[in-house]
C-alpha positions in Angstrom: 0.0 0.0 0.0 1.5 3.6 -1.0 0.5 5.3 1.6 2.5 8.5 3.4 2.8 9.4 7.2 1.1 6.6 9.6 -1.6 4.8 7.8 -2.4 1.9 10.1 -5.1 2.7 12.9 -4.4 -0.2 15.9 -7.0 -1.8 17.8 -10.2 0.1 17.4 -8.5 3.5 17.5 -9.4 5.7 13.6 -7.5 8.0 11.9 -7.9 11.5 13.3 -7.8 14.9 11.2 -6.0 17.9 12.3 -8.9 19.0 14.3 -9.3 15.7 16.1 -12.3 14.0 14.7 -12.1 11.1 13.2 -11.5 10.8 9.6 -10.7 8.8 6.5 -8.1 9.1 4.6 -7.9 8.3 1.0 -6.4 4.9 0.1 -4.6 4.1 -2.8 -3.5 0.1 -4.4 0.0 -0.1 -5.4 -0.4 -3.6 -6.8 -2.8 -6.3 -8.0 -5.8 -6.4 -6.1 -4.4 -10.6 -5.7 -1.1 -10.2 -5.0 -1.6 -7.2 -2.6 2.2 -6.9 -1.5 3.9 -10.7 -2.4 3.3 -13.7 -4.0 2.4 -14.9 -0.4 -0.3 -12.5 -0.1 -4.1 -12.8 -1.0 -6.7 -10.3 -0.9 -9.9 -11.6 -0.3 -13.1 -9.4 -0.2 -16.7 -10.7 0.8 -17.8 -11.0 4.1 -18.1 -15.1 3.9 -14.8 -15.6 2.9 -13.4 -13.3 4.8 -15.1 -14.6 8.2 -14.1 -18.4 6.6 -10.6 -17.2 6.8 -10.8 -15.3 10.7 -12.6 -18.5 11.4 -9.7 -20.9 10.8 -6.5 -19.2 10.2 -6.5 -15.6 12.2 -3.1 -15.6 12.1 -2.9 -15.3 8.4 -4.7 -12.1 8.5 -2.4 -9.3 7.8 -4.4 -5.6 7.0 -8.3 -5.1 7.1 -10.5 -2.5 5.5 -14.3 -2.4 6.5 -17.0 0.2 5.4 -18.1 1.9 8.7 -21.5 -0.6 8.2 -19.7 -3.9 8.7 -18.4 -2.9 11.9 -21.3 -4.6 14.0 -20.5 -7.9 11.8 -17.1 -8.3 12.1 -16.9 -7.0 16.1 -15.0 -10.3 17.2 -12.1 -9.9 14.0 -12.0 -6.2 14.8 -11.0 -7.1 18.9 -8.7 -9.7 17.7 -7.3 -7.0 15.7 -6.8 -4.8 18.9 -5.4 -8.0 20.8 -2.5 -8.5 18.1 -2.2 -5.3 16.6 -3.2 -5.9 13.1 -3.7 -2.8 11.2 -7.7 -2.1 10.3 -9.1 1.0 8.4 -12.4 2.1 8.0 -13.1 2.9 4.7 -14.9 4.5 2.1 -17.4 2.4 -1.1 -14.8 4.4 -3.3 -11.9 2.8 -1.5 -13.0 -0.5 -1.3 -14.1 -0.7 -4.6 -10.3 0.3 -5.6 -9.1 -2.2 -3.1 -10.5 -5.4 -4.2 -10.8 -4.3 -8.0 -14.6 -5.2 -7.9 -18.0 -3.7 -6.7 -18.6 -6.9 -4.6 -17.0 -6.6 -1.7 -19.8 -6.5 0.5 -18.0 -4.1 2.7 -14.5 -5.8 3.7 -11.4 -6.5 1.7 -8.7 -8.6 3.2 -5.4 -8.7 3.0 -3.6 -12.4 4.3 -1.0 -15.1 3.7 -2.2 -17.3 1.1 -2.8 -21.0 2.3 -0.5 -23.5 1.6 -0.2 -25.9 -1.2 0.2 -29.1 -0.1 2.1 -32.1 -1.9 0.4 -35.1 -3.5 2.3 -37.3 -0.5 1.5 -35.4 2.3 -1.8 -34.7 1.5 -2.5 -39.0 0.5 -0.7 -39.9 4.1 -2.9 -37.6 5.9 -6.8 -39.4 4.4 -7.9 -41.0 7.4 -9.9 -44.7 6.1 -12.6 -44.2 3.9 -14.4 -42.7 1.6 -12.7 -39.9 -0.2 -13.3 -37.7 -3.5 -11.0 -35.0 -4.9 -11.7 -32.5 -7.9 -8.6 -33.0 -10.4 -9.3 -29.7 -13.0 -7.4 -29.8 -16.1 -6.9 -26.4 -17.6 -9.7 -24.9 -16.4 -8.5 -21.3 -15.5 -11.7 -18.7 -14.9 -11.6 -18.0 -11.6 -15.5 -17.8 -11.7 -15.9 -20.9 -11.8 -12.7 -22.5 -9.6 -14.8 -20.2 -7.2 -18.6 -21.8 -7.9 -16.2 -25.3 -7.7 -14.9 -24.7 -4.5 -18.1 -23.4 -2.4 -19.5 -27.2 -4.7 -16.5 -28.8 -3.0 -16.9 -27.3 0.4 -20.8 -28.2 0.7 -20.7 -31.8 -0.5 -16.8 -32.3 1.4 -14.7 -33.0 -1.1 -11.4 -34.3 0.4 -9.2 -31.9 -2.0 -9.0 -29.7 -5.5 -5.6 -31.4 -7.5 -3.6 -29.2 -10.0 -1.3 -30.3 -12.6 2.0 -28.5 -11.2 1.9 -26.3 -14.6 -1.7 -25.2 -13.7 -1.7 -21.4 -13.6 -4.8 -21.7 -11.6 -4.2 -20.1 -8.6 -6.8 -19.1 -5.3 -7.4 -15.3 -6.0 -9.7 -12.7 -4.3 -12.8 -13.5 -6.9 -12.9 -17.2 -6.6 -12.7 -16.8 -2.8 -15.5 -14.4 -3.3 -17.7 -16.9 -5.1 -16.5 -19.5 -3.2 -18.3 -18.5 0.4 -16.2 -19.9 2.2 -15.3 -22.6 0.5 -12.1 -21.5 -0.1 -11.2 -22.2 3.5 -12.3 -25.4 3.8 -10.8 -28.0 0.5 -7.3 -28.2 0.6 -5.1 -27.2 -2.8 -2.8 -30.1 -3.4 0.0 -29.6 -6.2 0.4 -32.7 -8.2 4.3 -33.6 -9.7 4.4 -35.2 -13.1 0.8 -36.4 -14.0 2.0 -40.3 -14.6 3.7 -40.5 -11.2 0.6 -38.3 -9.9 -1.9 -40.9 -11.2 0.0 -43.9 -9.6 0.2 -42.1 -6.5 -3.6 -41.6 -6.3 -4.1 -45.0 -7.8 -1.7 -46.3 -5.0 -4.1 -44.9 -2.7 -7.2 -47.0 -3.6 -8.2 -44.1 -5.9 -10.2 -44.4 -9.1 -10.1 -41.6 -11.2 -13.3 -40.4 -13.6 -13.1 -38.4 -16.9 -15.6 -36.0 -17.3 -16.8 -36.3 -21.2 -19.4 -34.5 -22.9 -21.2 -37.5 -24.8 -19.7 -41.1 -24.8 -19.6 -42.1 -21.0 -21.8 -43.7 -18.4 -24.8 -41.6 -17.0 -23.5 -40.1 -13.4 -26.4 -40.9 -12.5 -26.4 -44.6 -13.0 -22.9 -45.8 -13.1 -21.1 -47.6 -10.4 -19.0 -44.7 -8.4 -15.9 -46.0 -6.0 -15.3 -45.1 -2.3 -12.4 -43.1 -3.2 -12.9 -41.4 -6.9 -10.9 -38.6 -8.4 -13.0 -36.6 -10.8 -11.3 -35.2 -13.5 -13.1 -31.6 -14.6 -11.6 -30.6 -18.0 -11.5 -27.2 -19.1 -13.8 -24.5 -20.4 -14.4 -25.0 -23.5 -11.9 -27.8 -25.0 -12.8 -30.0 -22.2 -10.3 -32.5 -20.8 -7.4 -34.2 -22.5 -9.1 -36.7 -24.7 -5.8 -39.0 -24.6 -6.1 -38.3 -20.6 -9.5 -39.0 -20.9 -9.6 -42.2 -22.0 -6.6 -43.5 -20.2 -9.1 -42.7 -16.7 -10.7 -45.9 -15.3 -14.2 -44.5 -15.8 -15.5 -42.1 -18.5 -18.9 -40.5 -17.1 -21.6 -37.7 -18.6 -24.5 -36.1 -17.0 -27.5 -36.7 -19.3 -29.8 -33.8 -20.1 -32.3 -32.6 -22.7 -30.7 -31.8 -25.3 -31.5 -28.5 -25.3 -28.1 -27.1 -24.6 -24.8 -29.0 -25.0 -23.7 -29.5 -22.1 -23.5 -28.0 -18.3 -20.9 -25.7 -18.1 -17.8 -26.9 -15.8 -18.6 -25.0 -12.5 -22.4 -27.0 -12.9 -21.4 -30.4 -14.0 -18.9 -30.6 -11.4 -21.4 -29.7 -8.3 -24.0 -32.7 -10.0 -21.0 -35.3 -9.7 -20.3 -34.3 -6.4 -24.2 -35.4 -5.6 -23.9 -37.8 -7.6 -21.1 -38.9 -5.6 -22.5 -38.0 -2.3 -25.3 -40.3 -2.4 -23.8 -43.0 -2.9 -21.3 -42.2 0.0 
C-alpha cells in the first residue's frame, strides 16, 4: 500500500484529522488487487470468505478495511485485531471498490497469507480410512468458476481440489468471493508429473473419472468407487481426450438436449451429488 505518514489505525482506534475527529483518509492500491504486496499474499473481499478465513487461520490475517457498516459484523475480528495489533481501516465504497478491484465486496477486503499448497504425498498420508473424492481440474483457469467449484466442493466435502503442477490456476480474491467460504475449507494439493501423480492416487485406492461430454456412463447410473478422483476438464476444449480415455471411468450427466452440455462449474457440483449419495 502507497500510503504516506502513519496509515495503520491499531486496535479500534481511527484515523484523526487535524482538528481531532475522526476521519478517512484516502487509500490508494500499489499492486494487483491478488497479490496485494507478495506472491504470499491474498486479498480476499466478501464478508463469507473473509469470516471463513478469521474462522480458521487468524493468524494469516495481515491488514483489514471495513465500510463503517460492517463494523457490528465483524466485532470479534475487529478485537482480535486490537489484541494483536493488526492494522484495520475504516473505509470508504470508493476505497473498497479500488481495493479489491470489484464492486462486490460487500463491505471488507482482506489482505492475508495465502494458504498453503500441499504435496500429493502429504496430502494422500494424511486421508484418514474411507471414503474420499477429490476434484482434479485440467486447464480450467476462470476463476469464476474455480470459485462456484470450491463453495460445490466445500458443501458436498470433497477431500481436495488437485492441480497439474503447470496449472496457472491459482486461489485469488474473486474465486474466494464466489467460493463463500469454501475457499477455506478444501485443501489445494499440487500434483508432480501427472503419470507418477496418477499412480500415487491409484496407490491410494483411488479411481479416477473423466468427465466427457457425450460417450460415457450416465452419473447418474454408473457404479461410483469409495475413493474417486474426478477429472473436470477445461472451459471450452474440455479435458485431455488422450487423458480422458486412459481414466478408469468415463462419465456424462444426461440432459435434454436443449443445450450441449453443463458448463464446468455446474457439471462438477451434480457429480459431487452424484457422488455424495452413494457415500
Amino acid at each position: 500500500m502507497a500510503e504516506s505518514g502513519s496509515p495503520w489505525g491499531r486496535g479500534n482506534r481511527r484515523e484523526r484529522d487535524r482538528t481531532g475527529r475522526a476521519g478517512k483518509r484516502p487509500v490508494t492500491d500499489a499492486g494487483a488487487p491478488d497479490a496485494p504486496g507478495t506472491a504470499r499474499e491474498l486479498r480476499l473481499y466478501g464478508l463469507n470468505a473473509v469470516r471463513a478465513m478469521f474462522a480458521r487461520r487468524p493468524d494469516a490475517l495481515r491488514k483489514l478495511y471495513l465500510a463503517e457498516s460492517r463494523i457490528p459484523d465483524l466485532q470479534p475480528l475487529l478485537k482480535w485485531c486490537a489484541a494483536h495489533r493488526v492494522g484495520y481501516r475504516v473505509v470508504d465504497e470508493d476505497d473498497l471498490r479500488r481495493l479489491a478491484a470489484s464492486g462486490h465486496h460487500e463491505g471488507v477486503v482482506a489482505d492475508v497469507l495465502r494458504p498453503p499448497a500441499l504435496a500429493l504425498t502429504d496430502w494422500l498420508a494424511s486421508l484418514a480410512p474411507g471414503p474420499h473424492l477429490a476434484i482434479w481440474l485440467d486447464g480450467v483457469g476462470n476463476p469464476h468458476n474455480y470459485g462456484a467449484i470450491l463453495r460445490s466442493a466445500a458443501h458436498f466435502g470433497a477431500s481436495a481440489i488437485l492441480l497439474p503442477r503447470h496449472s496457472t490456476l491459482a486461489l485469488s480474491g474473486a474465486a474466494s468471493r464466489v467460493a463463500e467460504g469454501g475457499a477455506e475449507a478444501v485443501p489445494e494439493v499440487r500434483m508432480g508429473r501427472p503419470e507418477n501423480a496418477v499412480a500415487q492416487l491409484r496407490g491410494g485406492g483411488f479411481q479416477l473419472a473423466a468427465t466427457v461430454v457425450a460417450g460415457g456412463s450416465s452419473v447418474f447410473d454408473a457404479v461410483l468407487p469409495e475413493r474417486l478422483v474426478l477429472v473436470m476438464g477445461a472451459e471450452g476444449s474440455g479435458m485431455d481426450r488422450d487423458f480422458a480415455q486412459a481414466c478408469d471411468l468415463q462419465l456424462s450427466v444426461p440432459g435434454t438436449g436443449a443445450v450441449e452440455s453443463l458448463n464446468v462449474a455446474a457439471a462438477t457440483a451434480v457429480m459431487l451429488a452424484a457422488w455424495r449419495m452413494r457415500h
